[in-house]
GUTIGU-328230 format. One record per residue (C-alpha): z, y, x. Coordinates in steps of 0.02 Angstrom, whole numbers, padded with zeros to 5 digits, always signed. Last residue first. Layout:
// GUTIGU-328230
ZYX/...
END
This chain:
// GUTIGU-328230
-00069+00509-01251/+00059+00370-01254/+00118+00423-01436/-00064+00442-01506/-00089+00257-01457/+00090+00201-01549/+00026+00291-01705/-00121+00192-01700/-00038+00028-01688/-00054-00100-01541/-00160-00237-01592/-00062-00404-01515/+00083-00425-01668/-00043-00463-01809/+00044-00460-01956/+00049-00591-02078/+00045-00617-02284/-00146-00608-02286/-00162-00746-02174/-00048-00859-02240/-00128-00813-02424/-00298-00869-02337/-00217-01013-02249/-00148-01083-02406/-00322-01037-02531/-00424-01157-02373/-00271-01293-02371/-00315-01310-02561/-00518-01307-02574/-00540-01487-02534/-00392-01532-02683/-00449-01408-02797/-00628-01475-02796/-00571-01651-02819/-00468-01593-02951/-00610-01511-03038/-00728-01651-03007/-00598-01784-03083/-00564-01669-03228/-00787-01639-03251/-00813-01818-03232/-00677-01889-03388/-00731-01752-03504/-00905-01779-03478/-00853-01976-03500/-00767-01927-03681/-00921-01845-03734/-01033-01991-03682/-00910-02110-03767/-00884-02012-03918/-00723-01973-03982/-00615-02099-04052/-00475-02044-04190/-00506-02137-04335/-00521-02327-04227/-00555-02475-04306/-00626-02614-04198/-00778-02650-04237/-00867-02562-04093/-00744-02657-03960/-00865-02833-03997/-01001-02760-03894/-00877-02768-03725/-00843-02962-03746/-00998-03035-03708/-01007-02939-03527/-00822-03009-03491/-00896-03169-03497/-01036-03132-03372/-00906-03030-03248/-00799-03200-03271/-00931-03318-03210/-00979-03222-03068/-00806-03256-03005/-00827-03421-03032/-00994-03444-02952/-00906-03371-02787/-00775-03474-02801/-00935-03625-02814/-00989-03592-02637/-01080-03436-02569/-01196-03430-02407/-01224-03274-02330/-01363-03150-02290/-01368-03053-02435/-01509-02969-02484/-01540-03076-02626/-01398-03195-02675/-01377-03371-02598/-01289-03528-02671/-01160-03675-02629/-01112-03835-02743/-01004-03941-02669/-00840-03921-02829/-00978-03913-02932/-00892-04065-03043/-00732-04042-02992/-00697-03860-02977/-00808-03822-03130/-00692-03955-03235/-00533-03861-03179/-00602-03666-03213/-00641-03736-03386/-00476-03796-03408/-00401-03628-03343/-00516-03537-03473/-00445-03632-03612/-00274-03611-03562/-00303-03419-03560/-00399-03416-03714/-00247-03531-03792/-00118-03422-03749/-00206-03263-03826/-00238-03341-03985/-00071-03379-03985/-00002-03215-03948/-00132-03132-04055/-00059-03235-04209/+00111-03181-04157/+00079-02982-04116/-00018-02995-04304/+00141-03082-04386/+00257-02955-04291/+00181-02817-04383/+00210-02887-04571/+00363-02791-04589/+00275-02615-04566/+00258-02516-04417/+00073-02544-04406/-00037-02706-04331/-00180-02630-04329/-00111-02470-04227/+00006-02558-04117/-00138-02688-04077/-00239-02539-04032/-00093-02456-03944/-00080-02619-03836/-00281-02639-03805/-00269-02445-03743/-00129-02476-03629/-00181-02633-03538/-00365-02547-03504/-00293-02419-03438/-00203-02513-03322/-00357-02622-03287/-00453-02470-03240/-00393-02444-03058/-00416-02613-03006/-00568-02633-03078/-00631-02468-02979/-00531-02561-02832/-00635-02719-02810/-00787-02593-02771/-00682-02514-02640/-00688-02704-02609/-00821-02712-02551/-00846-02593-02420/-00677-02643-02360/-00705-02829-02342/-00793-02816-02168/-00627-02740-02077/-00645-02591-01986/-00571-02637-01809/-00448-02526-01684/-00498-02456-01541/-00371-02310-01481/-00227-02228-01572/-00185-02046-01480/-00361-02007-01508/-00489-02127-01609/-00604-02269-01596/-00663-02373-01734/-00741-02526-01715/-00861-02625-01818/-00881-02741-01977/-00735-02859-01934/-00716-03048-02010/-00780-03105-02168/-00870-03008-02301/-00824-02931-02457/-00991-02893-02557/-00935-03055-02659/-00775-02962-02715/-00852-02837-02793/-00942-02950-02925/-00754-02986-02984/-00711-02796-03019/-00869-02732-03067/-00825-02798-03267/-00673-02719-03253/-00765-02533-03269/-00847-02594-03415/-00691-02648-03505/-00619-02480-03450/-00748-02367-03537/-00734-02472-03689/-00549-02461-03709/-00554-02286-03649/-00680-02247-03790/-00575-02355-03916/-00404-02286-03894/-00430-02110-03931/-00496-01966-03855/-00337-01859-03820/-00196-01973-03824/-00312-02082-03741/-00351-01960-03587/-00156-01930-03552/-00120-02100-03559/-00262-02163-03422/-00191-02015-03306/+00012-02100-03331/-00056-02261-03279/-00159-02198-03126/-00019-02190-02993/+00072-02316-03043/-00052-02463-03059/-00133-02394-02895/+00024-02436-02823/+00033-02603-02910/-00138-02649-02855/-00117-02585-02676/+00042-02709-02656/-00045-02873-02744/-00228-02940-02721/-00270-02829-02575/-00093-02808-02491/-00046-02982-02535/-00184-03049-02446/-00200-02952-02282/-00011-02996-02269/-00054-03193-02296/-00192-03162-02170/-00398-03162-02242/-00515-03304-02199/-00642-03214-02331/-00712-03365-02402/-00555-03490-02375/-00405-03365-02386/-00481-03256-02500/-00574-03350-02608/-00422-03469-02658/-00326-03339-02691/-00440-03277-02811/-00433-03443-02882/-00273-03420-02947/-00259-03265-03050/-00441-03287-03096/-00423-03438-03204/-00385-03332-03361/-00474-03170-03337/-00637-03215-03413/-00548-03331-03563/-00419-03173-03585/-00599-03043-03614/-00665-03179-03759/-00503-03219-03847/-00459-03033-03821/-00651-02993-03901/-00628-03097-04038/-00432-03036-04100/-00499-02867-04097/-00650-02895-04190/-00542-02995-04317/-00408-02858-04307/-00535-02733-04360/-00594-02845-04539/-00423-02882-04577/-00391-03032-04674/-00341-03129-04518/-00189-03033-04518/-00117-03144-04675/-00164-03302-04590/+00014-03300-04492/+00117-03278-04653/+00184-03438-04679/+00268-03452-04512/+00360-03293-04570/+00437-03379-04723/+00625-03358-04701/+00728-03407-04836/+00858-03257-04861/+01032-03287-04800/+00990-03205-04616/+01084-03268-04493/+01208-03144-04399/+01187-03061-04264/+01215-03116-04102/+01312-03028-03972/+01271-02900-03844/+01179-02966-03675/+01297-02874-03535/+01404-03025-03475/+01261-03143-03458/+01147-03015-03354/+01251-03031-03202/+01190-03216-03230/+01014-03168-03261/+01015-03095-03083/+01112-03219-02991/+00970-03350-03033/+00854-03235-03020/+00908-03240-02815/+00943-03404-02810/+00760-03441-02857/+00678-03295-02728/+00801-03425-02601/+00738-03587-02669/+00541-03512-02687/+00556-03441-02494/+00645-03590-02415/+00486-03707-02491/+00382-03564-02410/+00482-03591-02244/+00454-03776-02250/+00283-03790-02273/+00239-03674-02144/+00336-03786-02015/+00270-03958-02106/+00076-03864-02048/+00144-03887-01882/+00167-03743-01777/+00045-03640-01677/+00148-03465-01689/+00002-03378-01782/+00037-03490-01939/+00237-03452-01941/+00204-03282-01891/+00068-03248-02028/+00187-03334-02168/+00323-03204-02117/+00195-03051-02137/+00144-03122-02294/+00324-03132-02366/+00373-02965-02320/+00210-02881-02387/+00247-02965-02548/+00447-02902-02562/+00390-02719-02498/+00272-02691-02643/+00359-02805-02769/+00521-02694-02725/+00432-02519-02758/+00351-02604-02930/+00512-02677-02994/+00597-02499-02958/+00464-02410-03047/+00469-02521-03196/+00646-02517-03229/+00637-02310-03203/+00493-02320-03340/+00589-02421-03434/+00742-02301-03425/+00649-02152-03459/+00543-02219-03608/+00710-02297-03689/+00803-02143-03687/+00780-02069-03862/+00769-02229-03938/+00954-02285-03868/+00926-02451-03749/+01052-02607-03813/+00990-02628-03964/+00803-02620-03941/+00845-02695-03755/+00896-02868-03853/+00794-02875-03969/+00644-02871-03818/+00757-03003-03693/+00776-03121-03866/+00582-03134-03876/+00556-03159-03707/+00691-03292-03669/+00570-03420-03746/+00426-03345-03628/+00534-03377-03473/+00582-03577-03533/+00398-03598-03546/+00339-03516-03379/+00482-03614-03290/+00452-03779-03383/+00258-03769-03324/+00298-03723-03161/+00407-03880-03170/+00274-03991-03237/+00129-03925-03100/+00269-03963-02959/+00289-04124-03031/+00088-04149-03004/+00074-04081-02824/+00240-04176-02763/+00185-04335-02817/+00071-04399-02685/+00173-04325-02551/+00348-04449-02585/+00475-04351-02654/+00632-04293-02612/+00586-04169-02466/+00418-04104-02539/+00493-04076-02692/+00654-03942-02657/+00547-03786-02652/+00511-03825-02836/+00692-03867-02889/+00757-03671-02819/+00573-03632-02929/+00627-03717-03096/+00817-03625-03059/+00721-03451-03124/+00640-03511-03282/+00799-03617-03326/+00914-03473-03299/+00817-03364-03382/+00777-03477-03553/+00970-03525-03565/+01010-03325-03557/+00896-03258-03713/+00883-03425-03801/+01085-03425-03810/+01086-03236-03857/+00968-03215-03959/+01003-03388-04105/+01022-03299-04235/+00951-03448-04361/+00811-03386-04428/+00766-03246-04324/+00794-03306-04158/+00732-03492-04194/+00575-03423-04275/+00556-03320-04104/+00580-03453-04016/+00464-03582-04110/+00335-03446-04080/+00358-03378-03881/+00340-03559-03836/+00157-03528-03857/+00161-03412-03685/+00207-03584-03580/+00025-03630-03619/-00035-03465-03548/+00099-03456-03404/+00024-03660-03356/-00170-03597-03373/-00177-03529-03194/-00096-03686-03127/-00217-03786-03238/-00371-03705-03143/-00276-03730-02962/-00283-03935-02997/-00472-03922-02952/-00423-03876-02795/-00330-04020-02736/-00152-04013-02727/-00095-04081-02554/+00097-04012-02535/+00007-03903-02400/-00108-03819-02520/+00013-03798-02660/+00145-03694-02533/+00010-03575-02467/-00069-03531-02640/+00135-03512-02705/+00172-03418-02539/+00000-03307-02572/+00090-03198-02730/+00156-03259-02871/+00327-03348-02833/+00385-03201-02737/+00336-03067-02847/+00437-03124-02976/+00592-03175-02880/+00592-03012-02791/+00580-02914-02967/+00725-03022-03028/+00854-02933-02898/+00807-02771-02896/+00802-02804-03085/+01016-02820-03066/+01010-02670-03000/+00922-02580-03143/+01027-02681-03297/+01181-02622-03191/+01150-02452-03200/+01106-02474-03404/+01285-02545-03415/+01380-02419-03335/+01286-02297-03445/+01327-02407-03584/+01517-02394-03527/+01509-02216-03507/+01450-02168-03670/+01270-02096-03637/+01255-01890-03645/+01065-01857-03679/+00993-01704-03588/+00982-01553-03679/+00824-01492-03752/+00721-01350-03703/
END
C-alpha cells in the first residue's frame, strides 16, 4: 500500500486555491452556455439562421490555439498569453450583457457574434499556456486526483448554476413582463457570470509560475505539420473526426432552438435535459467506459459508442410537446408525465456514450500520436482540422436555416408536423452514419472483437442489474436469520409452567 503524497505546504496552499478559484470559472462557463445565451440572442433579434455561425464561433476561435502555441514556445511567452487570454475571454461576456443598452437593436445581434467570437479566441490562446502551466505546477503522481477533484467540483456547480438560471428565466417569463424584463435579467446574468471569471483568472495571476526561457534553437514546428499526414491510421483518424465534428458542429445551438420552439420546454426543463442530467450521467459512467477500454481496447468502444451517438439526435424527434398523462400517487397526488420522456430515454443512450466516446478518441490520438517530440504536431494538425469541421458544419447549419428555413415534413406513424430543426437533427444521425466505417483503419493492437467485447458489455450490465433487484432480498434474509423471535415462548419455559 503506498503512502500518500506529502505536498510542500505552499503548493498545497496553492492547489486549494486553484479548486476555489474554479468554483468561480465553472459558473461563468455554464452560464454563458446554457438557455440564457438562446434566451438573450432571441430577444436582441438574431434571426435563426445567425444560430449556425454562433455554433461555429468556439470552432473558429479553436485555430488561435496555433499562433499561440508557436508564440509560447518560441518566444516564452506562457504567462502573458496564459492571463491576457482569460481576462479577455471572460470580460467579452460583462461587454455582451452591456449591448442592448448602448446600441441601437439592429446591431446588437451582429457585435454580439464578434465578441463571442473574441471571447472563444482569446480562451483558446490561453489554452495552451493553462496546459504548461498545470504540467509544472501539478506533481505527476497527483495530477489524476487533483483533476479529477477540479472536474468534480466544476460539474456539481454547473449542475446547480444551470438549474438556477432556468428557474430565474421561468419567473421572469411566468410573471407576464415585458420581453425588455427578460432581456434585462439575462444581460445581468452574462455581466455578473463575467465578473465572476473575471475575479477568477485574477486570483489565478499570482499563482501562474514564471516563464521560461526562449529557446536558442530555430524553431521549425510549423514546418512539421504534414509530417503526421504520412500515417496511414492517423489519416483514418483524422477523416472520421472531420466527418463525426461536421455532425456535431451546429448541434450545440440549434438544439436549443428545438426545444424551446418544438417542444415548448421551460428554461429549467431545458437545462436539466440538455445540461444538468448530461453532466451527471457524464460522471457517473466515465469511470465504467475506462474500465472496459483498458480491457478491450480503444477501437471496439470507439465503434460501439459512435453507434450508440448516432440514436441520440433521432431521439429527440420522438419527444413530444406538452403532457402524456397523469400520474397519481400517495402522500404526492396528480402530477403529469411529460410527453418528451419516452424520447428522450432514447436522447440519453447518446448521452451516456458520448463520454466514452471522448475517452477512447483521446487515447487513440495519444496512441498515434506517441510520447515522442513530434506528438504535439499530430494534436496541432487535428486541432485544425477539427476547427474547421466544426466551422464548416455551422456554415452549413446557416445556409439550411435560410434557404429551408419554411420547410415542414411528416414521418410515418407519427402524427406531427416537423420543420427544418427537425431536418437538422436528422442530418447529423446521417453524417455520423458515414463516419463509423472509417474507425476500421484506425490502428489499434490491442482491440478485441466487437461481438466479444458487446457479450462482455451485456453480461456486466445483466449481472449488476441482477445484483441490484436481488440486494434488499440477500439484506432481509441475513436480517432475518440474525433475529429472534420474541412472541414464541421457549420450550423450556412451557415445561417450567407445567
Amino acid at each position: 500500500m503506498t503512502r500518500p503524497t506529502k505536498l510542500p505546504s505552499n503548493l498545497r496552499r496553492d492547489l486549494l486555491k486553484l479548486n476555489r478559484l474554479w468554483l468561480l470559472g465553472s459558473i461563468w462557463l455554464w452560464t454563458i452556455t446554457g438557455a440564457a445565451l438562446t434566451r438573450f440572442a432571441q430577444g436582441i433579434g438574431m434571426p435563426e439562421a445567425a444560430f449556425g455561425i454562433l455554433a461555429a464561433l468556439p470552432f473558429i476561435g479553436a485555430l488561435l490555439q496555433l499562433p499561440a502555441s508557436y508564440m509560447m514556445e518560441k518566444h516564452s511567452f506562457r504567462r502573458r498569453t496564459t492571463i491576457i487570454g482569460a481576462l479577455v475571454s471572460r470580460s467579452c461576456w460583462v461587454v455582451v450583457g452591456l449591448l442592448p443598452w448602448v446600441l441601437p437593436l439592429e446591431m446588437t445581434w451582429p457585435m454580439m457574434l464578434l465578441l463571442v467570437f473574441f471571447a472563444w479566441a482569446a480562451m483558446h490562446c490561453a489554452t495552451p499556456g493553462w496546459i504548461s502551466w498545470m504540467a509544472d505546477l501539478v506533481p505527476d503522481k497527483i495530477r489524476g486526483r487533483f483533476l479529477g477533484k477540479r472536474r468534480s467540483v466544476g460539474m456539481l456547480v454547473g449542475v446547480f448554476a444551470s438549474l438556477a438560471v432556468g428557474w430565474m428565466l421561468d419567473v421572469v417569463e411566468k410573471a407576464g413582463n415585458p420581453p425588455q424584463i427578460l432581456l434585462m435579467v439575462t444581460s445581468s446574468v452574462f455581466m455578473i457570470a463575467g465578473l465572476l471569471g473575471v475575479i477568477e483568472v485574477i486570483g489565478y495571476a499570482r499563482l501562474i509560475l514564471p516563464d521560461k526561457p526562449a529557446p536558442k534553437e530555430p524553431y521549425n514546428w510549423l514546418s512539421s505539420l504534414s509530417e503526421p499526414l504520412k500515417s496511414k491510421s492517423f489519416r483514418y483518424y483524422l477523416a472520421f473526426n472531420i466527418i463525426f465534428i461536421f455532425s456535431i458542429g451546429y448541434i450545440g445551438q440549434y438544439i436549443w432552438l428545438y426545444a424551446f420552439e418544438s417542444l415548448k420546454l421551460e428554461n429549467w426543463v431545458a437545462n436539466l435535459l440538455l445540461v444538468t442530467i448530461p453532466l451527471l450521467i457524464s460522471g457517473l459512467v466515465q469511470t465504467a467506459w475506462g474500465k472496459l477500454m483498458d480491457r478491450v481496447g480503444k477501437k471496439p468502444v470507439m465503434i460501439i459508442t459512435v453507434f450508440l451517438c448516432i440514436i441520440g439526435p433521432l431521439g429527440w424527434l420522438l419527444c413530444m410537446p406538452g403532457d402524456l398523462f397523469m400520474v397519481s400517487l400517495p402522500y404526492v397526488g396528480e402530477f403529469p408525465i411529460p410527453a418528451y420522456v419516452p424520447g428522450y430515454l432514447f436522447v440519453l443512450v447518446a448521452v451516456a456514450a458520448y463520454p466514452g466516446f471522448d475517452l477512447a478518441n483521446f487515447n487513440i490520438l495519444i496512441g498515434i500520436s506517441g510520447t515522442g517530440s513530434k506528438g504535439s504536431v499530430y494534436v496541432a494538425v487535428n486541432s485544425i482540422c477539427a476547427a474547421v469541421a466544426g466551422a464548416l458544419s455551422g456554415i452549413m447549419a446557416t445556409i439550411i436555416t435560410k434557404y429551408m428555413g419554411d420547410f415542414t415534413f411528416t414521418l410515418p406513424l407519427i402524427d406531427r408536423t416537423y420543420s427544418y430543426l427537425a431536418f437538422l437533427l436528422i442530418l447529423a444521425s446521417v453524417i455520423r452514419v458515414f463516419s463509423l466505417p472509417l474507425i476500421w483503419g484506425i490502428e489499434d493492437s490491442k482491440a478485441a472483437p466487437v461481438k466479444d467485447t458487446l457479450r462482455f458489455m451485456t453480461t456486466s450490465v445483466y449481472s449488476n442489474i441482477r445484483q441490484a433487484v436481488l440486494m434488499p432480498t440477500r439484506v432481509a434474509v441475513r436480517l432475518r436469520r440474525r433475529t429472534y423471535d420474541l412472541e414464541t415462548p421457549c420450550p423450556q419455559d412451557e415445561t417450567v409452567n407445567d
